[in-house]
C-alpha positions in Angstrom: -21.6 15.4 -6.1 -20.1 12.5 -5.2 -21.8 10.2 -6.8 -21.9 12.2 -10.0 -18.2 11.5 -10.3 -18.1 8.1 -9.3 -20.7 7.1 -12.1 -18.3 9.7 -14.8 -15.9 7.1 -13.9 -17.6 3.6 -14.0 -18.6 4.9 -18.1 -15.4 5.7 -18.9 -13.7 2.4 -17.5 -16.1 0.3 -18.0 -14.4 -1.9 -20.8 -10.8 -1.3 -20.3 -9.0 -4.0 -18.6 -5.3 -2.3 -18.9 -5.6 0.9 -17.1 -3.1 3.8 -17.5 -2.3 7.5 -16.7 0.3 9.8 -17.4 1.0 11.5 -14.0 4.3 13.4 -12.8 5.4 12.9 -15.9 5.5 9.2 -15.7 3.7 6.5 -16.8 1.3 4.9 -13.8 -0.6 1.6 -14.2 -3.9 1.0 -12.1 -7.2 -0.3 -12.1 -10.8 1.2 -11.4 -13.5 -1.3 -10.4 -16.5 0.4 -9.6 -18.8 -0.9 -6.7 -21.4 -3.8 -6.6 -23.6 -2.4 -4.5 -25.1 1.0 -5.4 -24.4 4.0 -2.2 -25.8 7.3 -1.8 -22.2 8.9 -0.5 -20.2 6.0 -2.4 -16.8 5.3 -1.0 -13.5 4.4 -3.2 -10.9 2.8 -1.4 -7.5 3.3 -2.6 -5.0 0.7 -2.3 -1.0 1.5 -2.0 1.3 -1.9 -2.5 4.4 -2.7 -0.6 8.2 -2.4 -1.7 8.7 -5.4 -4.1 5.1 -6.5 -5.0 2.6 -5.0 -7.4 -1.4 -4.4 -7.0 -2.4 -8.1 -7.1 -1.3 -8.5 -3.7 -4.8 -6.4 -2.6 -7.1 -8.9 -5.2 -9.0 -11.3 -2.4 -9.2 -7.9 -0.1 -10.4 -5.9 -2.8 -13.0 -8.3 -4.3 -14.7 -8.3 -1.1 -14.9 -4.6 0.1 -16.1 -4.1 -3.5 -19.4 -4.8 -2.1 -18.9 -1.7 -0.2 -17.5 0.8 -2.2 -15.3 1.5 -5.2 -11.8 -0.3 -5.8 -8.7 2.2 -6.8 -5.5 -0.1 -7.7 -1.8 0.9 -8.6 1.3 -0.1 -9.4 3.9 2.2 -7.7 6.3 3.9 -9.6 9.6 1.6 -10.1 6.9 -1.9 -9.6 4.6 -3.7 -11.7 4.1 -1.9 -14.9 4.3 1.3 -13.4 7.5 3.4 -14.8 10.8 3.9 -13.1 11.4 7.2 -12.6 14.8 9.2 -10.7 12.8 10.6 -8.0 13.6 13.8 -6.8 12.0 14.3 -3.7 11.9 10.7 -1.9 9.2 9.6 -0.6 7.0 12.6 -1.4 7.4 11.8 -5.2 5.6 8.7 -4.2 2.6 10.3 -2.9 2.3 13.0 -5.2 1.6 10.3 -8.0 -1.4 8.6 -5.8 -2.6 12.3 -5.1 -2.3 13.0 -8.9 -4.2 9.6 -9.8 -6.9 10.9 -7.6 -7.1 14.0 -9.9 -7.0 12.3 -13.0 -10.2 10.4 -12.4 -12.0 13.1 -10.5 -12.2 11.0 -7.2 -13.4 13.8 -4.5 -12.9 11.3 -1.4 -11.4 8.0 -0.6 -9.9 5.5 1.6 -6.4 5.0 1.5 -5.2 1.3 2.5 -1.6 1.7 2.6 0.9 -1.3 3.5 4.7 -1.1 4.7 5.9 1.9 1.9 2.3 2.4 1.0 1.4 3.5 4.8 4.2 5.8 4.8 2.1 7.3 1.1 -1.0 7.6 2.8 0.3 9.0 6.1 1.3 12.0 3.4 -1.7 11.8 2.0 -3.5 12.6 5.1 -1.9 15.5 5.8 -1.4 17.2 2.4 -5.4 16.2 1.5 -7.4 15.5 4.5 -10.6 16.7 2.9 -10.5 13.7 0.4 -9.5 11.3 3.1 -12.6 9.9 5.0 -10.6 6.9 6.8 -7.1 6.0 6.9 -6.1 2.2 6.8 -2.3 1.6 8.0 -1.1 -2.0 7.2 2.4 -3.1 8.7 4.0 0.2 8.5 5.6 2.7 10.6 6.6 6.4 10.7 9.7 5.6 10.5 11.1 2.0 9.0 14.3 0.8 9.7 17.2 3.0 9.8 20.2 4.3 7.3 22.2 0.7 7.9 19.5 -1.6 7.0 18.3 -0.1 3.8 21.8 1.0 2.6 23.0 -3.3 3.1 19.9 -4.3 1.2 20.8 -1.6 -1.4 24.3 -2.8 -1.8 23.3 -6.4 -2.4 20.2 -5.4 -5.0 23.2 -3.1 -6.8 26.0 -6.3 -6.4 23.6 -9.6 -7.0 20.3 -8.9 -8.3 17.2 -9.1 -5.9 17.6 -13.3 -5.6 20.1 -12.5 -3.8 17.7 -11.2 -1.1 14.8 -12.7 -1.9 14.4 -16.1 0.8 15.4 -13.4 3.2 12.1 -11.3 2.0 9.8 -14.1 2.1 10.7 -15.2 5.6 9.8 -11.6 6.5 7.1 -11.5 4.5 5.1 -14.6 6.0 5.2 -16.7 8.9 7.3 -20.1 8.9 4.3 -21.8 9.3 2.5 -20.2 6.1 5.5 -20.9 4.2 5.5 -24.5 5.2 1.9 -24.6 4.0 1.2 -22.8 1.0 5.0 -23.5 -0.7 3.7 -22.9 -4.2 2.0 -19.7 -3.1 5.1 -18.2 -1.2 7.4 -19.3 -4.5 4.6 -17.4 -6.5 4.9 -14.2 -4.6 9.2 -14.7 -4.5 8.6 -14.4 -8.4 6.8 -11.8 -8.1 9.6 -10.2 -5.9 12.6 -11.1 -7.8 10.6 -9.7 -11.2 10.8 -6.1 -9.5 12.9 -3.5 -11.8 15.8 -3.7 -10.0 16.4 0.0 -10.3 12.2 0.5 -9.0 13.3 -1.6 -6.0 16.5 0.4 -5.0 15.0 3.7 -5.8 11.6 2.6 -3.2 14.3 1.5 -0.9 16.4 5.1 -0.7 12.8 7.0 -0.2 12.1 4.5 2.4 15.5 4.7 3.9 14.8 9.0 3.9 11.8 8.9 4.8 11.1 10.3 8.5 7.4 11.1 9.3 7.3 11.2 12.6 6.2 15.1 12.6 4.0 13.5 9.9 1.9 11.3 11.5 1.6 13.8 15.0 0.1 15.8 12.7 -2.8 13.5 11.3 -6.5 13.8 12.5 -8.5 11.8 10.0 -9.8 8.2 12.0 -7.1 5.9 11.8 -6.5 1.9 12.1 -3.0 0.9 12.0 -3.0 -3.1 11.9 0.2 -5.1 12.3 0.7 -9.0 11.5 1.8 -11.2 14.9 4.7 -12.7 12.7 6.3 -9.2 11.2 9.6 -9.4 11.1 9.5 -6.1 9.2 7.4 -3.8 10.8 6.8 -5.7 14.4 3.7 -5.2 16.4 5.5 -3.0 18.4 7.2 -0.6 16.0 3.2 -0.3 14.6 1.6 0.8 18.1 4.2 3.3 18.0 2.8 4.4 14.8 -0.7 4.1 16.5 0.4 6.0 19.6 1.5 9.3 17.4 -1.7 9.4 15.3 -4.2 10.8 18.1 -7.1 8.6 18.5 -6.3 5.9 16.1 -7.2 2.3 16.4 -4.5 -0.4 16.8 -5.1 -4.3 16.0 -3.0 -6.8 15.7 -3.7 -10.4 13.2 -2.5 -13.3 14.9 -0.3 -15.3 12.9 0.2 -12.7 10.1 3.5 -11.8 8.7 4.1 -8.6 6.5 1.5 -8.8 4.2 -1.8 -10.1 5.7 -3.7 -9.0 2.3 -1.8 -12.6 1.6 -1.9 -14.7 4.3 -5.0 -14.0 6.3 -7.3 -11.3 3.8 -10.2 -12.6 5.7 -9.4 -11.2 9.0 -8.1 -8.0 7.3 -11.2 -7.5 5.3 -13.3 -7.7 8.5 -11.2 -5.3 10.4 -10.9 -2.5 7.4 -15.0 -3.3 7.2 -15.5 -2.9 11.1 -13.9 0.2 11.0 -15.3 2.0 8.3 -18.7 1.3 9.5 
């Protein structure tokens, strides 16, 4: 059955570069890529970006575990070319578009790969659909992340200054000093993409974030679980993630040495080989 679906969706996408879906109401950008190497119980995994960034941050991941199953991109809602939408229910609002994406192209089981925000998604996900989750991939990202201060300062500068007002602060989060003193151009690539964010998407992410308590959530989820954390998080430290790791019961907790926030960036090697380690 599986496989029936999959190849439904490799015809219909075959040619289309600029992928989107009306879900919720709103308009959702993504990107299908079907596998490279032909499997009897093919796999998709389903990629879920991080507040401030869009799908390319997944594109050196997601070209290699393409050999191993199908590739499921999207912009979330208030990012990349994804509407902004007044959600109503926090959080959840986020979910229930990846859940309704899942619908719209007939995918009956997948991988999420969730980062920061995107981990609290698929934590959702887990629990709301756990027959359609086979593995559950947790990058940088807690049950909880930061508290009501934090998120309501970063909200009042966004609101008074515009996102470059926050933005070196971000990127020093984002990746370690020593990346940044390496790969400058790559780092001022990633602050445009950053500072490009709809304003209004980036405050409304922040609120659900800033709501968003899933503690009872994650006690609750019993699909296999890997909950990785970069060395160099500022964000989500290595700590704050085991605590993640130590709710979910029998996960799997690694760390990347060196790693800041978003190791699909700075070391997608290493996180490719985990994210393949474990699903085999």
């Amino acid at each position: 059955m599986q496989r029936v679906v999959v190849s439904l969706a490799i015809v219909k996408y075959k040619n289309i570069n600029m992928q989107f879906a009306n879900l919720n109401g709103s308009t959702i950008h993504y990107k299908f890529l079907p596998g490279l190497t032909p499997v009897d119980d093919a796999m998709t995994f389903m990629f879920i970006n991080s507040l401030g960034t869009d799908y390319r941050i997944w594109n050196d991941v997601a070209a290699e575990l393409r050999y191993y199953g199908n590739i499921l991109l999207f912009d979330n809602r208030g990012h990349g070319l994804s509407d902004t939408v007044d959600d109503a229910n926090g959080i959840n609002d986020y979910a229930d578009d990846a859940m309704a994406l899942l619908e719209h192209l007939s995918i009956e089981q997948c991988i999420p790969i969730g980062l920061s925000v995107g981990g609290l998604v698929a934590q959702i996900m887990a629990v709301h659909i756990p027959k359609k989750i086979r593995k559950l991939i947790l990058c940088d990202t807690r049950h909880k992340i930061g508290n009501a201060q934090i998120w309501n300062d970063r909200i009042s500068s966004v609101k008074k200054e515009g996102l470059r007002a926050i933005s070196d602060g971000v990127m020093q989060r984002w990746f370690s000093e020593k990346f940044r003193s390496e790969n400058a151009a790559t780092v001022a690539g990633y602050k445009n993409m950053l500072e490009r964010t709809p304003p209004l998407g980036y405050i409304k992410t922040c609120e659900a974030i800033r709501d968003a308590d899933l503690t009872e959530i994650a006690k609750q989820i019993k699909i296999p679980s890997l909950c990785i954390a970069g060395s160099e998080d500022k964000s989500t430290t290595p700590g704050e993630v085991k605590n993640l790791a130590d709710l979910i019961k029998g996960s799997k907790f690694e760390v990347i040495e060196g790693s800041g926030h978003i190791p699909c960036v700075d070391n997608p090697e290493l996180l490719t080989k985990l994210i393949i380690d474990f699903i085999k």
